[in-house]
Each structure stands twice: as C-alpha cells, then as structure tokens.
C-alpha positions, 0 to 999 in steps of 0.5 A: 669311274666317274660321269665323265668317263661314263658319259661319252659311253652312254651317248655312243650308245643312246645315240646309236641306238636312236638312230639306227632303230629309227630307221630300222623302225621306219623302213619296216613300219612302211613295208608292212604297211604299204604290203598289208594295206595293198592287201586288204588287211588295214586293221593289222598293219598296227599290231605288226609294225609294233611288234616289228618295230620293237624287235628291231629296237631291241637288236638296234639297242643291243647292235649300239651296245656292242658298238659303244663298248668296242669304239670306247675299248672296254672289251679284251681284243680276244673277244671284240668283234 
C-alpha cells in the first residue's frame, strides 16, 4: 500500500478528529467555565477543561478512526458498525 492509497485515509481521520474534538472541546470548555466561574471556583475551570478537553480528544480521535476505516472499507462487514 502506498502514499496514495494511505493518504485520503490519514486525512479522514485527521480532519475527523480536528473537527469533532474542536467543538466537542469547545462546548465543554464553555460549560464548565461559565458553571464553575458562576460559582466561584474561577481558579479551577482550567485544570477542568484540560482534562475535560483531552477526554474528549481522545474519544473524538478514536470516534475518527473508526469512522475512516469503515468509509474507506478496511474492515469485514461483520464487524463494521
């Protein structure tokens, strides 16, 4: 398999993943910076959307993965869901 066969699968899933963790990120860091700043608990609404942010990264990289591999039909149907 060479670059062209594997790069329109790397960008399915480069650009799945940036997107959807953008605003999964995004959303979350605003939640919980506007619900922790209403609060009172300012100095902690970075620690959280850090953490928040990268758990969501993770399930977005993984969510893009999965989607890439099944548009591009690397995977048996049996198990493709």
């Amino acid at each position: 398999m060479g670059y062209k066969e594997v790069l329109p699968i790397w960008w399915s899933i480069v650009w799945r993943g940036a997107l959807v963790g953008f605003l999964a990120g995004f959303v979350a860091g605003a939640i919980i910076g506007f619900a922790f700043t209403i609060m009172g608990y300012a100095e902690v609404v970075a620690p959280l959307s850090s953490g928040a942010g990268l758990m969501l990264g993770i399930l977005a990289s993984l969510w893009a993965t999965k989607s890439a591999l099944n548009k591009h039909r690397l995977r048996p149907e049996s198990i493709a869901a």
